[in-house]
Backbone as ProteinMPNN parsed JSONL, in Angstrom:
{"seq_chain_A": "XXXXXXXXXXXXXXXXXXXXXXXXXXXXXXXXXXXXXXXXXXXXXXXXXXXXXXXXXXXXXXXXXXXXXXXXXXXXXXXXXXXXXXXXXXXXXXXXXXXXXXXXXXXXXXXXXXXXXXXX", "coords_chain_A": {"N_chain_A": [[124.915, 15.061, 38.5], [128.292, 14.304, 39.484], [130.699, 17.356, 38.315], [133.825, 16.915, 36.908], [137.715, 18.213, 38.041], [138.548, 19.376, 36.178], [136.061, 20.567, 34.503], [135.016, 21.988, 36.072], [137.763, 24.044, 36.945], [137.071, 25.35, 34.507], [134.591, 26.586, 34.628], [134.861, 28.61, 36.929], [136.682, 29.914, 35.582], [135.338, 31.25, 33.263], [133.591, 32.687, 34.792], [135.495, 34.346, 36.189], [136.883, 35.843, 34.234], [134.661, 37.368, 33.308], [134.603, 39.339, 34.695], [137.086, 40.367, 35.086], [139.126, 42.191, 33.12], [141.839, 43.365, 31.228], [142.818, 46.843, 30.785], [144.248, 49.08, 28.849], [145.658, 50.827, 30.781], [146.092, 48.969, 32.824], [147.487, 46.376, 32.54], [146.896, 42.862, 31.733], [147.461, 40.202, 33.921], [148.228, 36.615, 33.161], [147.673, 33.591, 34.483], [148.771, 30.324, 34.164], [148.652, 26.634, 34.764], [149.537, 23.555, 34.596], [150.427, 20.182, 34.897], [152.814, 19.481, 35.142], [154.543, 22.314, 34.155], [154.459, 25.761, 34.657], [153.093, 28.312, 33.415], [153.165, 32.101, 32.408], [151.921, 35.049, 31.561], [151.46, 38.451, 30.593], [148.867, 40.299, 29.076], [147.461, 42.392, 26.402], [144.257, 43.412, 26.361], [142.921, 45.025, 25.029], [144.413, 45.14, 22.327], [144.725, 43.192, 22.115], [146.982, 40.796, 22.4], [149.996, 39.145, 23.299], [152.608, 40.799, 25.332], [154.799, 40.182, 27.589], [156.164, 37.172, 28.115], [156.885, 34.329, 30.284], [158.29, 31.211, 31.696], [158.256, 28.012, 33.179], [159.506, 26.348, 31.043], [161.487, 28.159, 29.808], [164.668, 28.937, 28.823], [165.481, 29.839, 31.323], [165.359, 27.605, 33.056], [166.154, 25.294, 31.866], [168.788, 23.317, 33.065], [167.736, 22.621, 34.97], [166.963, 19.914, 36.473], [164.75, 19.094, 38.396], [161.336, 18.522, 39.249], [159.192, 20.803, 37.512], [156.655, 21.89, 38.674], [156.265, 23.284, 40.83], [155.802, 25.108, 43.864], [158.288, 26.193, 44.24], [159.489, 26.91, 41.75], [157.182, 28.073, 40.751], [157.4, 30.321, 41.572], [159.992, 31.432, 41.254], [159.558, 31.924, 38.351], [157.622, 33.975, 39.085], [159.142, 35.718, 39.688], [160.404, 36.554, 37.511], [158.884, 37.314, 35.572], [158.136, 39.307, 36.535], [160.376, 40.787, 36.288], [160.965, 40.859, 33.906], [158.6, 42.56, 32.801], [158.549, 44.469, 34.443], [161.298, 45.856, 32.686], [160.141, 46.611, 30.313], [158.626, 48.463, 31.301], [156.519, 48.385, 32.547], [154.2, 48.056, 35.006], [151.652, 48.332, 36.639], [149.534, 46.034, 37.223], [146.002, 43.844, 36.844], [145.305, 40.473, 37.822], [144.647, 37.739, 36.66], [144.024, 34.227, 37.602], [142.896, 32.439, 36.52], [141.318, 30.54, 37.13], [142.256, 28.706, 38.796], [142.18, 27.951, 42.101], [143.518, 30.674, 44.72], [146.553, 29.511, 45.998], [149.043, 27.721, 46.854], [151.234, 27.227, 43.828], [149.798, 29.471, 42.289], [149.829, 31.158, 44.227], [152.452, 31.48, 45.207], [153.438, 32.389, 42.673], [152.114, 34.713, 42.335], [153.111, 36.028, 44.489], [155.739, 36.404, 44.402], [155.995, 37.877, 42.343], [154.684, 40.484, 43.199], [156.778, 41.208, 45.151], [158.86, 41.221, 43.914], [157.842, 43.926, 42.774], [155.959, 44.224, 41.005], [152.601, 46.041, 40.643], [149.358, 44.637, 42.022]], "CA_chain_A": [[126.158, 14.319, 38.396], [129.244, 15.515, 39.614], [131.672, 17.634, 37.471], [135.622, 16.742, 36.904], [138.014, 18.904, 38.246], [138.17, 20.486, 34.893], [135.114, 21.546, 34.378], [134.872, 23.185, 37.794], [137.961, 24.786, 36.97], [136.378, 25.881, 33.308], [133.367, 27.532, 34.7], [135.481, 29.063, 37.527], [137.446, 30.682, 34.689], [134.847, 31.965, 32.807], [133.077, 33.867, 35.949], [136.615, 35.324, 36.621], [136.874, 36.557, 33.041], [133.813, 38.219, 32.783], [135.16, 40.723, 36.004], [139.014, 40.682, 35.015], [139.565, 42.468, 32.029], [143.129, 44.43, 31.824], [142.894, 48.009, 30.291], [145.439, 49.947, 28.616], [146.538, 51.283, 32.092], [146.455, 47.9, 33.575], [146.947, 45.028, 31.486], [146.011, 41.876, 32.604], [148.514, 38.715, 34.433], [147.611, 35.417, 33.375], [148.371, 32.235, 34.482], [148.221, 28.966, 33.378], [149.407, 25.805, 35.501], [149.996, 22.27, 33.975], [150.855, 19.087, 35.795], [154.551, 19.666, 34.793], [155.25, 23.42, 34.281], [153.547, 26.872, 34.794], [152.994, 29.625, 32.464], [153.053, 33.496, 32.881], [151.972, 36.234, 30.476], [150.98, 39.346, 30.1], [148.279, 40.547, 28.062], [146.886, 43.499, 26.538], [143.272, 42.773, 25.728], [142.48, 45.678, 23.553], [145.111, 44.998, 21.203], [144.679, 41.514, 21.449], [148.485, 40.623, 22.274], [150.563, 38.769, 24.486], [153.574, 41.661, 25.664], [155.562, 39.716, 27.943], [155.946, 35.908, 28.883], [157.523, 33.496, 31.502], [157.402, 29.893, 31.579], [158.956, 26.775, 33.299], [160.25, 25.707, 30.009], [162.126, 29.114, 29.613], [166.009, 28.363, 28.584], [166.529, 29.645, 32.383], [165.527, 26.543, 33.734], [166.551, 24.305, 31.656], [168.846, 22.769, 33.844], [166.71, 22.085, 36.184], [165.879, 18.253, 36.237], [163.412, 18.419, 39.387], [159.694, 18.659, 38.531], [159.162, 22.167, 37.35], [155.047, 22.441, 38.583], [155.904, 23.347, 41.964], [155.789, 26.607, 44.186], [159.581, 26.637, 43.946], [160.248, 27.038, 40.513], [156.597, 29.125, 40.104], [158.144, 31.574, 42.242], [161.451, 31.819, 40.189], [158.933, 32.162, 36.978], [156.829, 35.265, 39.299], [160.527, 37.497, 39.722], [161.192, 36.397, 35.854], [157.905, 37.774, 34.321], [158.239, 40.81, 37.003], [161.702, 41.407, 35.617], [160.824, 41.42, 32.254], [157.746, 43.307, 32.716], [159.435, 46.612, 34.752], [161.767, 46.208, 31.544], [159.105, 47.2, 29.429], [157.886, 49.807, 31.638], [154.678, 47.348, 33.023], [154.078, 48.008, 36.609], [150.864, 47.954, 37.021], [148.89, 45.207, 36.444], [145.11, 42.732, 36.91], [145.757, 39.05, 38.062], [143.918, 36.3, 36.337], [144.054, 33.456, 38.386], [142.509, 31.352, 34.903], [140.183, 29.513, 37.466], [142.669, 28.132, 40.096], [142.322, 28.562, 43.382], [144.454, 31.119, 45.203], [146.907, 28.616, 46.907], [150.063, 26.648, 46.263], [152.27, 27.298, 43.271], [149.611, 30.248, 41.335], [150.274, 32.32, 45.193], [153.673, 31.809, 45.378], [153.991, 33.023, 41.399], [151.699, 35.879, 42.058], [153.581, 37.166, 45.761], [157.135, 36.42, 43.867], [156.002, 38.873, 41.32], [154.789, 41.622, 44.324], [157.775, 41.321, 45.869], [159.632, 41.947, 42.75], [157.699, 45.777, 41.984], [154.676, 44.305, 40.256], [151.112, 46.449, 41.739], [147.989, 44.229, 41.071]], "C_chain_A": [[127.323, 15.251, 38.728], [130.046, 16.096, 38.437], [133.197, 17.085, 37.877], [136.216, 18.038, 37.626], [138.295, 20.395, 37.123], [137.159, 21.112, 34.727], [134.925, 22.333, 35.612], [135.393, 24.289, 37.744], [137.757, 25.95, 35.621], [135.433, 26.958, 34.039], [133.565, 28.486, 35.901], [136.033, 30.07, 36.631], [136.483, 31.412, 33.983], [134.033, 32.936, 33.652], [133.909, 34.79, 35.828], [136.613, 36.673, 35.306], [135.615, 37.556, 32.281], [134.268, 39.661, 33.778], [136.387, 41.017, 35.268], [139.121, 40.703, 33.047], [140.705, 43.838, 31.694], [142.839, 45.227, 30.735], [143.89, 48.445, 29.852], [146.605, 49.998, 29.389], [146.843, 49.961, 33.002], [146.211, 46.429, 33.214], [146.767, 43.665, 32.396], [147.335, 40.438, 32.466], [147.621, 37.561, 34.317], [148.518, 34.281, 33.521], [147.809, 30.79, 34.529], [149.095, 27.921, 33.872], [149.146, 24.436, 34.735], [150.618, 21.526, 35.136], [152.121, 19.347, 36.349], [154.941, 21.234, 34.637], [153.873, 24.795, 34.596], [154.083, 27.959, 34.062], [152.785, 31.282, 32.575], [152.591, 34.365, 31.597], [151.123, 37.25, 30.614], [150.337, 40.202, 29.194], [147.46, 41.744, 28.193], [145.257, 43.433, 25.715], [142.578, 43.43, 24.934], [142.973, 45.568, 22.709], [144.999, 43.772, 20.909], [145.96, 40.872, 21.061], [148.857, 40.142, 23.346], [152.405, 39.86, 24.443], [154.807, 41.072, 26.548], [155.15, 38.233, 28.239], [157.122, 35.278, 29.633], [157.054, 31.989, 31.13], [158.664, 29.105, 32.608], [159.876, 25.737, 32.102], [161.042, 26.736, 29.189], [163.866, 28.092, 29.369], [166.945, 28.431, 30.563], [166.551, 28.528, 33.147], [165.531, 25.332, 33.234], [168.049, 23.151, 31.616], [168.882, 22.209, 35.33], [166.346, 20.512, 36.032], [164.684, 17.804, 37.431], [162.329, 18.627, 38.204], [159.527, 20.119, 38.593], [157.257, 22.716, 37.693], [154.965, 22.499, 39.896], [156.105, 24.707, 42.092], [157.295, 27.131, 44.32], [160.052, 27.573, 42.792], [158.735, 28.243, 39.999], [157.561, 30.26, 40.822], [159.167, 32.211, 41.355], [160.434, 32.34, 39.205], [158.075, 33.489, 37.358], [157.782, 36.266, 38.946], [160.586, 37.099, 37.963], [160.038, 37.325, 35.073], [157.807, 39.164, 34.873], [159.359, 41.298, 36.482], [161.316, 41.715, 34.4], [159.552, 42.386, 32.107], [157.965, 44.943, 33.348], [160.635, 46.666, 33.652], [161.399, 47.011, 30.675], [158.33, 48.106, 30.015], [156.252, 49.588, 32.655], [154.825, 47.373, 34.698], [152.758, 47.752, 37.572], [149.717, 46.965, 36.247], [147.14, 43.919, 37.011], [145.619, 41.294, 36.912], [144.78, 38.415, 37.888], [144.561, 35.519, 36.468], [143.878, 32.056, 37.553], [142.02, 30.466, 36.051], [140.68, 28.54, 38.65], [142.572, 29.203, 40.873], [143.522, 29.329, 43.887], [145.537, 30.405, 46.631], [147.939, 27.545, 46.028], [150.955, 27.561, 44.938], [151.28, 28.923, 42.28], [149.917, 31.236, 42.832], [151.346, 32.469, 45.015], [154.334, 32.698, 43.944], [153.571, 34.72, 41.852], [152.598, 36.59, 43.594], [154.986, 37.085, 45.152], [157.215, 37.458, 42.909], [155.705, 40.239, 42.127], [156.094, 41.885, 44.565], [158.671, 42.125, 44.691], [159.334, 43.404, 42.237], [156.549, 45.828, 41.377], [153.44, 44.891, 41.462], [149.802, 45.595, 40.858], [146.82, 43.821, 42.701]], "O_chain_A": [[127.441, 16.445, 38.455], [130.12, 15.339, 37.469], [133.577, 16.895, 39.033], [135.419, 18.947, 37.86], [138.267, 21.623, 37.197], [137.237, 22.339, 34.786], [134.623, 23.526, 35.639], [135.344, 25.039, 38.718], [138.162, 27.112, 35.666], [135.671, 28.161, 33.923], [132.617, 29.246, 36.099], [135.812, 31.228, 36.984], [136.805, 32.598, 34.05], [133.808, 34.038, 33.152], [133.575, 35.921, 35.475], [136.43, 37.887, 35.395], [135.6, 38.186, 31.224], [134.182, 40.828, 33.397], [136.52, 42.172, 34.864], [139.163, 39.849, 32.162], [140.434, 45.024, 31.882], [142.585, 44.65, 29.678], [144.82, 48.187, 30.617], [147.769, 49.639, 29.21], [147.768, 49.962, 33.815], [145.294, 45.635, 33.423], [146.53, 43.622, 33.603], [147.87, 39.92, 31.486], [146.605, 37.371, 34.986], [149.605, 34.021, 33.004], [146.71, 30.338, 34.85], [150.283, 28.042, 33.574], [148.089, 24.56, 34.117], [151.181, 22.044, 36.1], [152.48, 19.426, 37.524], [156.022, 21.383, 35.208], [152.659, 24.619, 34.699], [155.228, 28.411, 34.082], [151.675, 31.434, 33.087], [153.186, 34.094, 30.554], [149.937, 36.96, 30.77], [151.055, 40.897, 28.474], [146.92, 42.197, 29.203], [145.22, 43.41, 24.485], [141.746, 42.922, 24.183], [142.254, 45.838, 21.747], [145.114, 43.251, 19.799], [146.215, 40.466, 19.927], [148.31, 40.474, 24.397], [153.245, 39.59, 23.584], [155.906, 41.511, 26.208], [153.99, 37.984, 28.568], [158.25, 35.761, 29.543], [156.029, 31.598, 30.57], [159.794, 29.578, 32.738], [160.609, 24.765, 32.282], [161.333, 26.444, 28.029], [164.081, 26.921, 29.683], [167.931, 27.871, 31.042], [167.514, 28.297, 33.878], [165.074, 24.358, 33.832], [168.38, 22.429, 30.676], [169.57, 21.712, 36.222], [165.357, 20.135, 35.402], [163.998, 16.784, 37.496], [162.358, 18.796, 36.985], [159.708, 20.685, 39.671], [156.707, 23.652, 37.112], [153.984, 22.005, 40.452], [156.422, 25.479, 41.187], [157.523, 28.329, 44.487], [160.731, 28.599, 42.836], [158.934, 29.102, 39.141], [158.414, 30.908, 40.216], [159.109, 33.335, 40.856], [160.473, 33.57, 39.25], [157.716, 34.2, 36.419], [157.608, 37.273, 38.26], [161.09, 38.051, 37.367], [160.328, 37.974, 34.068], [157.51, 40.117, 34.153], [159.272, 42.484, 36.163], [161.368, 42.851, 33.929], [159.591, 43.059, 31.077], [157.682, 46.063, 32.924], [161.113, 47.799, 33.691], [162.048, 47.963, 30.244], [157.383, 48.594, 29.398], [155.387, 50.307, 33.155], [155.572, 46.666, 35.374], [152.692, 47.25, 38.693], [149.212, 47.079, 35.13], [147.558, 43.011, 37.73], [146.356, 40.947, 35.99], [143.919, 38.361, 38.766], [145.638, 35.484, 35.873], [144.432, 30.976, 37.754], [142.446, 29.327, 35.858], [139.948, 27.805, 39.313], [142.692, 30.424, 40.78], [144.612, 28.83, 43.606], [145.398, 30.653, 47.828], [147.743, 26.868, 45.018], [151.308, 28.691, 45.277], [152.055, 29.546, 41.555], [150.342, 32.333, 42.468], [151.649, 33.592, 44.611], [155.328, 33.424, 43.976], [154.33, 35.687, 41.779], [152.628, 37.821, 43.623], [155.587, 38.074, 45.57], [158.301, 37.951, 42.605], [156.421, 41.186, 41.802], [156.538, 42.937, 44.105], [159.022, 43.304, 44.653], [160.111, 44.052, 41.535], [155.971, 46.881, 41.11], [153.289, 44.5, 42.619], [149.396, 45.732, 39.704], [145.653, 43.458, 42.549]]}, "name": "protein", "num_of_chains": 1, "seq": "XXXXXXXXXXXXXXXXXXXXXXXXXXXXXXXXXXXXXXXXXXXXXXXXXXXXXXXXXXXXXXXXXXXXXXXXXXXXXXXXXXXXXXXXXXXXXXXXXXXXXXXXXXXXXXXXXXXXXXXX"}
């Protein structure tokens, strides 16, 4: 029987996560997309902590009234979590993808965050 797109992208995610695990020296970018907004954070998985985050429902874009789950507004949310992350000293970093495909609004987050200084 076939699977949903969910589960596809479930068991997609757990492959990824057995490879992509951020170290000390290179903590680990995750992201997390929703119909309506997209999520950013930075995590350190030995401490078991989230260090920086980003979101579409940040105060900076709230006034914004388009639809915030496109490659526009991820983009804005890649330079936002790269800004706040060379704040804190975070430059280098692992990109979990959380099971989407590389394409559409999780590329444009992750080359908006290159561009900005982030190495992953």
């Amino acid at each position: 029987m076939a699977e949903s797109r969910k589960e596809s992208r479930q068991r997609r995610h757990k492959r990824i996560r057995k490879k992509v695990l951020g170290t000390p020296d290179r903590l680990r970018l995750a992201v997390y997309r929703s119909l309506n907004h997209i999520y950013a954070q930075i995590i350190d998985d030995f401490k078991g902590y989230t260090v920086v985050t980003a979101s579409s429902l940040g105060k900076e874009f709230k006034g914004d009234k388009s639809h915030k789950g496109n490659a526009k507004t991820a983009k804005l949310v890649g330079e936002l979590i790269a800004r706040r992350a060379l704040e804190k000293g975070i430059k280098k970093l692992v990109f979990d993808r959380s099971g989407y495909l590389y394409h559409g609004s999780i590329k444009a987050l992750a080359e908006a965050a290159r561009e900005a200084g982030l190495e992953f």
